[in-house]
C-alpha positions in Angstrom: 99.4 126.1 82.8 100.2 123.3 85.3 99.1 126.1 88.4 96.0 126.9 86.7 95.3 122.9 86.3 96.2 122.4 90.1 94.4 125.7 90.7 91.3 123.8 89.4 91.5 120.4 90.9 91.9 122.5 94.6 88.7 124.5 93.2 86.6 121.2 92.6 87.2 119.7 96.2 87.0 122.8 98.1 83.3 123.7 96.1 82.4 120.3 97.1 83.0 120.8 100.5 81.6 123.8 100.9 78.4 122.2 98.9 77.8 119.7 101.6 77.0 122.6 104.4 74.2 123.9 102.3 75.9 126.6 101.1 75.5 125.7 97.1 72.3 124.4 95.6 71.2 121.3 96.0 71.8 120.0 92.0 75.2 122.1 91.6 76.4 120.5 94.9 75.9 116.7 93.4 77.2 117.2 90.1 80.6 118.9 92.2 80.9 116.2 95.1 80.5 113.1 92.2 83.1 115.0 90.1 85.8 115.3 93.0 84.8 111.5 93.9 85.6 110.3 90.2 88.7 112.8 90.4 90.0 111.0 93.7 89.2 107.7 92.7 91.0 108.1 89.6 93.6 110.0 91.3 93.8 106.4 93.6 93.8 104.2 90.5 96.7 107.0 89.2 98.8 106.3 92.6 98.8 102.7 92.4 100.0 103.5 89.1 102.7 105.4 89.2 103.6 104.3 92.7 107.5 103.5 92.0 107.7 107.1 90.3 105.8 108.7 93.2 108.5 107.2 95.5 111.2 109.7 93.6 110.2 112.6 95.7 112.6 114.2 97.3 110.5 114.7 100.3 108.6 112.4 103.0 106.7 109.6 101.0 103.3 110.8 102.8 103.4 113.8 101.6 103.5 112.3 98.0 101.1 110.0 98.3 99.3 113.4 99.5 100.0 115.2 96.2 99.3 112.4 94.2 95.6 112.3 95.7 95.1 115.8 95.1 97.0 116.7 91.7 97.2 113.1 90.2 99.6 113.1 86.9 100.6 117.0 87.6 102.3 115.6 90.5 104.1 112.5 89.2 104.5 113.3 85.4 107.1 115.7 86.3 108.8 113.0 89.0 109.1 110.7 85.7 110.8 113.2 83.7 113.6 114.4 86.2 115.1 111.0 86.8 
């Protein structure tokens, strides 16, 4: 279930991405590009958050900030439950 939710998120940006070169239509390539924006920005809001649990990643901090931007709470909720 998580994959398939982190599956989607990917989905969103890349449509949106691929929206702004044309490739979409025009109305189906708005609604996608403000949905990723209100995803990131509340992905943002999410980091600030949850930064002190994002921190518990065993890896380089950049690359959770990274995750965080992208997957949000599928990222972190996990970090809060391990420690």
């Amino acid at each position: 279930m998580n994959n398939a939710v982190k599956a989607a998120c990917l989905a969103l940006y890349l449509l949106a991405i691929v929206g702004a070169f044309g490739v979409l239509p025009a109305g189906v390539t708005s609604i996608l590009q403000k949905a990723a924006l209100i995803l990131l920005a509340a992905h943002v809001l999410e980091l600030l958050f949850a930064f002190k649990i994002v921190q518990r990643y065993r890896g380089p901090l950049v690359d959770s900030i990274g995750l965080t931007l992208l997957f949000g709470l599928l990222h972190w909720k996990p970090l809060m439950k391990n420690s």
